[in-house]
C-alpha positions in Angstrom: -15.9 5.9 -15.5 -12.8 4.0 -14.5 -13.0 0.4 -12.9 -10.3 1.0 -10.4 -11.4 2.6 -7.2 -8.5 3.5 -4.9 -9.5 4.0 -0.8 -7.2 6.3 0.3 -5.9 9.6 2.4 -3.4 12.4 1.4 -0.4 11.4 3.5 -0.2 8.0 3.2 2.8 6.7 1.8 1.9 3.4 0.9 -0.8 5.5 -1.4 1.4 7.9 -2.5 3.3 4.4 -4.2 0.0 3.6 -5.8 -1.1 7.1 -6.8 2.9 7.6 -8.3 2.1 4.0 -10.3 -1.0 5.5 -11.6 0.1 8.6 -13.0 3.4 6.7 -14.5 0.6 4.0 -16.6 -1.8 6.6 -17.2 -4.5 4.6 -16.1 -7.8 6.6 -15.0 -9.2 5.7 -11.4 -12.1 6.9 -8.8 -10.9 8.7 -6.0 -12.0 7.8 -2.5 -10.9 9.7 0.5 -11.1 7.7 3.7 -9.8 8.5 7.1 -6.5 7.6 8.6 -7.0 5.3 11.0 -10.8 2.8 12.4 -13.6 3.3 11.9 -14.2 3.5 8.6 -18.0 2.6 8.2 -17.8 2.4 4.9 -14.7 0.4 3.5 -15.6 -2.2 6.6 -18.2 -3.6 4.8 -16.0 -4.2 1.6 -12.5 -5.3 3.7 -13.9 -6.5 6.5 -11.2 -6.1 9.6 -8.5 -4.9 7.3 -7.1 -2.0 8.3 -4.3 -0.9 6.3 -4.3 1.7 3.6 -4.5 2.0 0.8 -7.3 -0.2 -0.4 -8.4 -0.6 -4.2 -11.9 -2.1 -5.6 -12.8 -3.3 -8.9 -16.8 -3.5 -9.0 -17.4 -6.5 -5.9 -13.6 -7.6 -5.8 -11.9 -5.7 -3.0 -7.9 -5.9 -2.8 -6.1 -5.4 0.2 -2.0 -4.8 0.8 0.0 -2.7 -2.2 1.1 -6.5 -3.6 -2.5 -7.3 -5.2 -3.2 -3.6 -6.5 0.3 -3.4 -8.0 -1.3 -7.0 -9.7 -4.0 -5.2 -11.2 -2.6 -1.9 -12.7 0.2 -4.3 -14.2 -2.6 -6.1 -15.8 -4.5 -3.2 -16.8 -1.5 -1.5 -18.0 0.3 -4.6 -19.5 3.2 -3.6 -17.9 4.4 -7.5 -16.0 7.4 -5.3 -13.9 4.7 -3.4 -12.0 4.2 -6.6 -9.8 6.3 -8.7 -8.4 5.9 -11.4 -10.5 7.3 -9.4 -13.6 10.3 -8.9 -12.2 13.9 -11.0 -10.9 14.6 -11.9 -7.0 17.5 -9.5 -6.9 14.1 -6.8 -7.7 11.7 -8.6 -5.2 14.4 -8.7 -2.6 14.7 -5.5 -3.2 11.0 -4.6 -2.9 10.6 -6.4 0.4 13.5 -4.6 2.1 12.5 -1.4 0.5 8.3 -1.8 1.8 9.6 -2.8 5.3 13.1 -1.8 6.5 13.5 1.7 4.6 10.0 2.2 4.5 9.8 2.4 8.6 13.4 3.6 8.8 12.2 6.5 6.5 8.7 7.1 8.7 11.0 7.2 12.3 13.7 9.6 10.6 10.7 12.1 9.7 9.9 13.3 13.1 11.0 16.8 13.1 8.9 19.7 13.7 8.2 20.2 10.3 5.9 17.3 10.5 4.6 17.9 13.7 3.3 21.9 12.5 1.9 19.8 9.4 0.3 16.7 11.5 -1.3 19.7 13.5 -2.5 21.4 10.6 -4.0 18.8 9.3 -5.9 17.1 12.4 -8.3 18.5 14.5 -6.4 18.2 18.4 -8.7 15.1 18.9 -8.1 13.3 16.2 -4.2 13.9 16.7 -4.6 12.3 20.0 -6.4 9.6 18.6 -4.0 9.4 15.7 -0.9 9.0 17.6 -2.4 6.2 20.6 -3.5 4.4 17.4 0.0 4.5 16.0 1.5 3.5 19.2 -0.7 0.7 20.1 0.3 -0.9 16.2 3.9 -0.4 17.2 3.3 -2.0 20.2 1.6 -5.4 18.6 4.2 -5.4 15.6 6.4 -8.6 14.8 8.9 -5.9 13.3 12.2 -5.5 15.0 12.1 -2.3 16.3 14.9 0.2 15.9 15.7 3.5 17.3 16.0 7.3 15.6 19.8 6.7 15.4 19.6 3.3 13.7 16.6 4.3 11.6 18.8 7.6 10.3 21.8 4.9 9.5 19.4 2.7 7.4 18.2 5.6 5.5 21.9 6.8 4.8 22.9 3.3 3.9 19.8 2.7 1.1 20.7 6.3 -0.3 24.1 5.4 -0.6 23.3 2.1 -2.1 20.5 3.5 -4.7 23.0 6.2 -5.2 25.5 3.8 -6.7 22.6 2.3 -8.9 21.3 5.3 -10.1 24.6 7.4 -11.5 24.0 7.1 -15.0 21.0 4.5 -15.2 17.5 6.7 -14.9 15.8 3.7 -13.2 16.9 1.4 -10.0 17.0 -1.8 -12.2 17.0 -1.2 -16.4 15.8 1.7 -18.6 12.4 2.1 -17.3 10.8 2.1 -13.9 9.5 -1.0 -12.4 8.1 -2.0 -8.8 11.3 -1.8 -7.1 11.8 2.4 -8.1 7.7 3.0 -6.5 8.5 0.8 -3.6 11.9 2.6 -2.8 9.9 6.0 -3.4 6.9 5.9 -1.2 9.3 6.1 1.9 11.7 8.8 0.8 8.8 10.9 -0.7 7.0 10.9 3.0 10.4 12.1 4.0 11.7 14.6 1.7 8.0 15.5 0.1 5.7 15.4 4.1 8.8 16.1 6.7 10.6 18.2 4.8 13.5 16.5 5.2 17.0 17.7 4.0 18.6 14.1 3.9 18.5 12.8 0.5 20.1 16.1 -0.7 23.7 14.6 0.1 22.4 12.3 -2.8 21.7 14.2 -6.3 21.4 10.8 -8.3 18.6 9.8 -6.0 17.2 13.7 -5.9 16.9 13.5 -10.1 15.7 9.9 -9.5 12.8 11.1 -7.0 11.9 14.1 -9.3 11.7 12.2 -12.4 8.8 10.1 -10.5 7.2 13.2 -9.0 7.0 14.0 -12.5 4.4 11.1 -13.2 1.4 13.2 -11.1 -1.2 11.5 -9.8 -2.6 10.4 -13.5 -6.4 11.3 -14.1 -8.8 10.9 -10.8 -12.7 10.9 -10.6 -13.6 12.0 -7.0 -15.8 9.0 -5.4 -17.6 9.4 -2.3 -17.9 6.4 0.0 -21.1 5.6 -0.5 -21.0 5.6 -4.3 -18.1 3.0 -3.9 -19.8 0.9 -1.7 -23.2 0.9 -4.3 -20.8 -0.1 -6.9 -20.1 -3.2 -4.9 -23.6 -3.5 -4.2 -24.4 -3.4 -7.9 -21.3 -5.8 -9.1 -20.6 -9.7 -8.6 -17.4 -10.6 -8.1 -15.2 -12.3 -11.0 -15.1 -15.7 -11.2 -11.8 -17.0 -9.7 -10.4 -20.2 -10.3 -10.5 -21.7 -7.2 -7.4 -24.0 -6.6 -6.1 -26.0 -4.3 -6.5 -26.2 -0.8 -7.8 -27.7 2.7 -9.5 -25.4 3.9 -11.3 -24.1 0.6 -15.0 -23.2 1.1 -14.1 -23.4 4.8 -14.4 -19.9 7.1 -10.8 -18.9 7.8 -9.2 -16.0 9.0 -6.3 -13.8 7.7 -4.1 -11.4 8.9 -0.8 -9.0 8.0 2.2 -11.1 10.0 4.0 -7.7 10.4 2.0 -5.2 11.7 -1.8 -3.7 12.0 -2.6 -7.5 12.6 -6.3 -7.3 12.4 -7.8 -10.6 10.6 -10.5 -10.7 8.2 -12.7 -13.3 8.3 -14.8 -14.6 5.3 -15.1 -18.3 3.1 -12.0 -19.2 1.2 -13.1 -19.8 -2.1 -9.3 -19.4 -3.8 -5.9 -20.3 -3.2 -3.4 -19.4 -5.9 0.2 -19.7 -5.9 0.2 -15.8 -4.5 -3.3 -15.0 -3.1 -6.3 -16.0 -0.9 -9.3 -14.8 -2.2 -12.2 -14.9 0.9 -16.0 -14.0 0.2 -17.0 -11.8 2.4 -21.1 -11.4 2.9 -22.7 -9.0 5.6 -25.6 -6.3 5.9 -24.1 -3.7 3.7 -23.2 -6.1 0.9 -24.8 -9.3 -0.5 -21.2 -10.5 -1.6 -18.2 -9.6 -2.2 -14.2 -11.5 -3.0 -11.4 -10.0 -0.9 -8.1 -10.2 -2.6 -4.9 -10.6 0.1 -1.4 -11.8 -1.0 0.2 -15.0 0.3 3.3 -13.0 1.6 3.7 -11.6 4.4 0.1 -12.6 5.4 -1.4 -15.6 7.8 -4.3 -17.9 6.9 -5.6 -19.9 9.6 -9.3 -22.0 10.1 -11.9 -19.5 11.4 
C-alpha cells in the first residue's frame, strides 16, 4: 500500500494540482474522500482546526497547505522542481501569483450556469446552502484584496496572454519538463475550462495544448481509503523524528493560522522550526500523537 494518503474531494482545485502532480511522477497514493467544507470528524483529529483542502498524511505526520505535500512527492519522486525550493524566484514568484491572484481570479470568472446546474447536481439543496454561506463567510474574513467579475475576467485574460507568450514553442512554462510553476498555473484554469465549462482559454491554443498535455498525466494509480482507515494508520504510526531547530517558542503551545484566507488556527506544541516549516504535535482523544506539517509562508505562528 502506498504511504501517501491524500484528503480530498472531486472539485477541488487545489486537489486537482496534487492529483495532476501524482499522475505526472507516477507515484501510488490512498484515496480519501472528505467533504467540502467543516465538519470533518475525521481529518480533525489529524489537522486539528485546519480547514483547507487538500490534506495529505504519511503514517502520524499530517501536512497541511499544497507547499509541504508538493515537499513530499518531490522527495518521493526525486524530482527537487516539484517544490519550491527546486526551483528559481522568477518560478516561485511565479507560483505565488499563480496559487493566489489567477487562482481566485480563475474561481470568480467561473460563475456561469454551467457551474451552477453542476454545483446543483452534485449537492443535495442543503448542503448547497450550507456550501455557499460557508464560502461567503471566508470571503468575508479574507486579508485578500478583493476584486470584482470584471477585474477577475481581465486577470485571467492577462495570465493567458502572458503564459501564451511562454508556451509557443517551449512544452512547459519554464524549461523542457514541467515543474511546480505549470501544476500551480493549472489547478485554476482546469476549475475553469475542465468544472465551468468555460470557453476562455480557447482564444489561447498554446495554453489549450499546454493544459491537455497535463490532463494527459491522469490521476496516477489510487487505493480508495475510507476515513477511518486513515485515521488507524495514524493511530498505528509515530511520527518521524524531526530535527527540531531553532526557536523561542519551541516545545511551547502556539497557534498557527493561513494569513490569507480560511484563517482557522491550529493549536498544538512546536517541536520544529525549519527554515520553511513549523512542525506542531498535536495529541487529542482520537489520536495518541501526531506532527502537523504547515509552511512558513503565507502562514502565522503566534504563542498559544
Amino acid at each position: 500500500m502506498s504511504e501517501l494518503i491524500l484528503h480530498h474531494y472531486p472539485l477541488s482545485p487545489f486537489s486537482e494540482k496534487i492529483r495532476a502532480m501524482l499522475g505526472y511522477t507516477g507515484l501510488p497514493w490512498c484515496s480519501v474522500i472528505t467533504s467540502e467544507m467543516p465538519p470533518r470528524p475525521l481529518l480533525a483529529p489529524l489537522a486539528g482546526g485546519y480547514r483547507k483542502i487538500p490534506v495529505a498524511q504519511i503514517g502520524a505526520d499530517v501536512f497541511c497547505d499544497t507547499r509541504t505535500i508538493t515537499q513530499q512527492i518531490a522527495e518521493l519522486s526525486g524530482n527537487p522542481r516539484l517544490t519550491l525550493d527546486g526551483v528559481s524566484e522568477e518560478e516561485r514568484a511565479f507560483v505565488r501569483e499563480a496559487d493566489l491572484t489567477l487562482f481566485l481570479a480563475c474561481i470568480l470568472s467561473s460563475t456561469s450556469l454551467k457551474l451552477n446546474l453542476k454545483l446543483f447536481r452534485h449537492f443535495s439543496l442543503r448542503s448547497l446552502l450550507r456550501f455557499f454561506r460557508d464560502r461567503i463567510q471566508i470571503g468575508r474574513t479574507s486579508s485578500v484584496p478583493r476584486m470584482g467579475l470584471r477585474e477577475a475576467r481581465h486577470r485571467v485574460c492577462q495570465h493567458l496572454s502572458e503564459m501564451e507568450s511562454r508556451l509557443k514553442g517551449n512544452p512547459w512554462l519554464f524549461g523542457d519538463a514541467p515543474s511546480i510553476a505549470d501544476f500551480s498555473a493549472y489547478h485554476g484554469l482546469w476549475f475553469l475550462t475542465d468544472v465551468a465549462e468555460s470557453a476562455l482559454v480557447k482564444d489561447y491554443p498554446a495554453v489549450e495544448e499546454w493544459m491537455q498535455r497535463i490532463r494527459s498525466f491522469g490521476h496516477g494509480h489510487s487505493i480508495g481509503m475510507t476515513g477511518e482507515a486513515a485515521l488507524d494508520m495514524a493511530r498505528q504510526a509515530a511520527p518521524k523524528t524531526v530535527d527540531s531547530g531553532s526557536d523561542v517558542l519551541l516545545g511551547k503551545e502556539v497557534v498557527v493560522a493561513p494569513d490569507d484566507y480560511a484563517q482557522v488556527p491550529t493549536r498544538g506544541v512546536l517541536v520544529g522550526a525549519t527554515g520553511t516549516e513549523w512542525i506542531l504535535a498535536i495529541n487529542n482523544l482520537a489520536v495518541d500523537r501526531v506532527h502537523v506539517h504547515f509552511p512558513r509562508e503565507g502562514f502565522q505562528l503566534e504563542a498559544g
